[in-house]
N, C-alpha and C positions, 0 to 999 in steps of 0.2 A: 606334512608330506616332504619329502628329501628329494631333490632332482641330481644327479649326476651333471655336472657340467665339464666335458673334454679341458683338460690342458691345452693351454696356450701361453706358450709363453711369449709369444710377441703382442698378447692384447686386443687382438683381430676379434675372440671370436662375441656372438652376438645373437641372446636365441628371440626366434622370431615370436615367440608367446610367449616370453615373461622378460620384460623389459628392464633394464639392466638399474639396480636398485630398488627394482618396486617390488615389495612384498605382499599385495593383493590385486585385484583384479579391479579396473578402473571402473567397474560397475560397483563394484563396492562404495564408491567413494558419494554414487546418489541414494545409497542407500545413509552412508554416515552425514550429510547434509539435510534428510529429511529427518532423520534424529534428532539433530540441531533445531531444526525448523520449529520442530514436536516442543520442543524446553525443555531437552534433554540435555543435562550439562555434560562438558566434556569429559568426566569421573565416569558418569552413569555411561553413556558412550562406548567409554574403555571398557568397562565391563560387559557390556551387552558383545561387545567384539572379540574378546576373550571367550566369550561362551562360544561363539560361531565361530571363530577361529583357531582356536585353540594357543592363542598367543595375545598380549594386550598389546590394543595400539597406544603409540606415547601422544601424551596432550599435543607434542608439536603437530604432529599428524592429522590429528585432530582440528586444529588452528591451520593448516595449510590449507584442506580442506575448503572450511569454512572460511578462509582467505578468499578463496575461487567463488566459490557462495556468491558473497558478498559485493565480490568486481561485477559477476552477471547481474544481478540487481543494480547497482548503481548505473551501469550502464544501459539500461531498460527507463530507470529512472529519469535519467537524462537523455530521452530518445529526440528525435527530431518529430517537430510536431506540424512542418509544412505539410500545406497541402488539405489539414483536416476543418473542415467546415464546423466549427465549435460555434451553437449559436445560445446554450445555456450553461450557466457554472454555479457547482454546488460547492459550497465555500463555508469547512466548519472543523472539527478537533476530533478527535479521539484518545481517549487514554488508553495507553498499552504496558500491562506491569512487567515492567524491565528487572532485571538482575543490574542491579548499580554496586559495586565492590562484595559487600559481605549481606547485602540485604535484599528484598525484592520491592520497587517502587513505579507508582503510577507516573507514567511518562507523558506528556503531551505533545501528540504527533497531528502536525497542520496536513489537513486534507484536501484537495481540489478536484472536483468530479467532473467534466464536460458532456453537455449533451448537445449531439450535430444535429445539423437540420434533416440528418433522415429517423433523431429520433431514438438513434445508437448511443450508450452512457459509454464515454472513456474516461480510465482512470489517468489524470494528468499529470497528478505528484504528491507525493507525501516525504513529510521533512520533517523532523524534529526543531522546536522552535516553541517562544513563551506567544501561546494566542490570546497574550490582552497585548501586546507590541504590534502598533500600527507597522513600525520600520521592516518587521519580520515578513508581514503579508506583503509590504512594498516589495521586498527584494523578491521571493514568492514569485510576485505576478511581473515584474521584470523579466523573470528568467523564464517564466511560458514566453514570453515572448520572446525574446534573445531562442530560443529553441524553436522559435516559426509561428505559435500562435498569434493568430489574427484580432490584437483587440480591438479595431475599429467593427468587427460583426459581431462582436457579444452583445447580446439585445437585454440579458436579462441575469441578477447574481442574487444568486438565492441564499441567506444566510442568516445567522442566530443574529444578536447586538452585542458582539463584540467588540471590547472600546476600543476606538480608531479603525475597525475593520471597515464600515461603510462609506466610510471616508475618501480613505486609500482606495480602495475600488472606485469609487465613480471616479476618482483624480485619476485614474489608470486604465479605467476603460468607459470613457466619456460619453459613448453613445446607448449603454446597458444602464435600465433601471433595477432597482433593489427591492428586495421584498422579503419579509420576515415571517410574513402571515404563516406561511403552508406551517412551517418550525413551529410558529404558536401554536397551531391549529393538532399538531400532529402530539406536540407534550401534553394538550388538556385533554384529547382525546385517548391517550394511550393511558393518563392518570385518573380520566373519569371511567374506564372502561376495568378500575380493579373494585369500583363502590358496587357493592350488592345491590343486584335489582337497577343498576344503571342503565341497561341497555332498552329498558322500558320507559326513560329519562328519554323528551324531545330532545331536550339537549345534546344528547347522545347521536342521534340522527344528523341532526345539524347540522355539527361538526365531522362527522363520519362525510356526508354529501358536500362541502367546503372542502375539504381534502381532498377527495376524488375527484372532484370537477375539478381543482387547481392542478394534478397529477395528468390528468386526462387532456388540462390546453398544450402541458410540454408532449405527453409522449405520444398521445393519439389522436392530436389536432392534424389540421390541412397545411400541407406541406404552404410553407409562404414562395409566392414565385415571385 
C-alpha cells in the first residue's frame, strides 16, 4: 500500500498512525514473537511475512524483535519474590532441544517449582546450567533469595539424586527436609504402567496409592496454623 505523505521541508511533519520508520503495525510484532516462540526460524519467519505482507522482513527485524521477547522474560524471570509464603520446592532438570550453531541439541535447563501454604504452585526459575554441579544449584538457590524468598520456611525439597544437589539444599535451606520418594514412586509407576496386563499387578495399585497420598499431604492437606 503507498501512503502520500505532504512535503515538509522543515521536518515537522509526523503522522499520527504510522510512526516514523516503522513499516508494519506493532501488533504485528506479537504475532512475529509467537513464531519464534513456535521454532520458527528466522528464514521461515521472513517468509511467512512476505506472504502476509507482501514484502520480506530482514533477519535484523526479526532479532529486534525477539530482542524485546527476550528482555520481557528475563525480567519476569528475575521478579521479586517478597512477600510469597513458599513452604514447598520442587527441584529437578529438563531438557529442551535447542538450535546450538548449525545443529539441533538437547539442552539442560535447571528448574525450581514453589508450592505456598495455600497450596498454589509458582514457577520460581529456570536457568540453564550443568545439573550434576552442586555450585550451580548454590548460586540457583542464592539468588531465590537475594530476590526475597524466604529460606528459613521451606519445610520441605522434593527432588531426584542429583550429585551434590541434596547437599547444597539442606546447607541452604536448613530448616526443609528432602525427599526423593514421590520421584521414585512416579518413574516405576509410569514404567510399570506400559507392561501388558500391569494394571491388574498389586504392584500397580501400591504405587499408584503412595503417589497420591504423598500429592494429596502437599496440595490438599490442612492448612498448618
Amino acid at each position: 500500500m503507498e501512503i502520500d505523505i505532504a512535503r515538509d521541508r522543515a521536518g515537522k511533519f509526523s503522522s499520527k498512525l504510522i510512526q516514523k520508520y516503522d513499516r508494519y503495525e506493532k501488533a504485528m510484532e506479537k504475532d512475529i514473537a509467537l513464531m519464534f516462540l513456535s521454532g520458527l526460524s528466522t528464514r521461515g519467519i521472513s517468509m511467512v511475512l512476505k506472504a502476509l505482507l507482501g514484502r520480506k522482513i530482514s533477519a535484523s527485524e526479526v532479532s529486534k524483535v525477539n530482542t524485546e521477547l527476550l528482555t520481557g522474560i528475563e525480567a519476569w524471570r528475575m521478579r521479586p519474590l517478597y512477600g510469597i509464603d513458599i513452604k514447598y520446592m520442587y527441584v529437578d532438570f529438563v531438557n529442551f532441544e535447542m538450535r546450538v550453531e548449525n545443529s539441533i541439541e538437547k539442552v539442560p535447563m535447571l528448574v525450581v517449582i514453589g508450592v505456598t501454604g495455600e497450596k498454589q504452585k509458582i514457577f520460581l526459575t529456570i536457568q540453564q546450567g550443568d545439573k550434576d554441579c552442586g555450585t550451580t544449584w548454590r548460586e540457583i538457590f542464592k539468588d531465590l533469595k537475594k530476590r526475597g524468598l524466604d529460606g528459613a520456611k521451606i519445610q520441605l525439597g522434593i527432588m531426584d539424586g542429583l550429585p551434590g544437589l541434596e547437599k547444597v539444599f539442606q546447607e541452604e535451606f536448613i530448616n526443609a527436609k528432602i525427599t526423593t520418594e514421590v520421584l521414585l514412586l512416579t518413574f516405576l509407576f509410569n514404567h510399570l504402567n506400559r507392561i501388558f496386563f500391569i494394571k491388574y499387578c498389586p504392584l500397580y495399585f501400591f504405587l499408584d496409592k503412595k503417589r497420591k497420598m504423598f500429592f494429596n499431604n502437599i496440595y490438599y492437606g490442612k492448612k498448618s496454623k
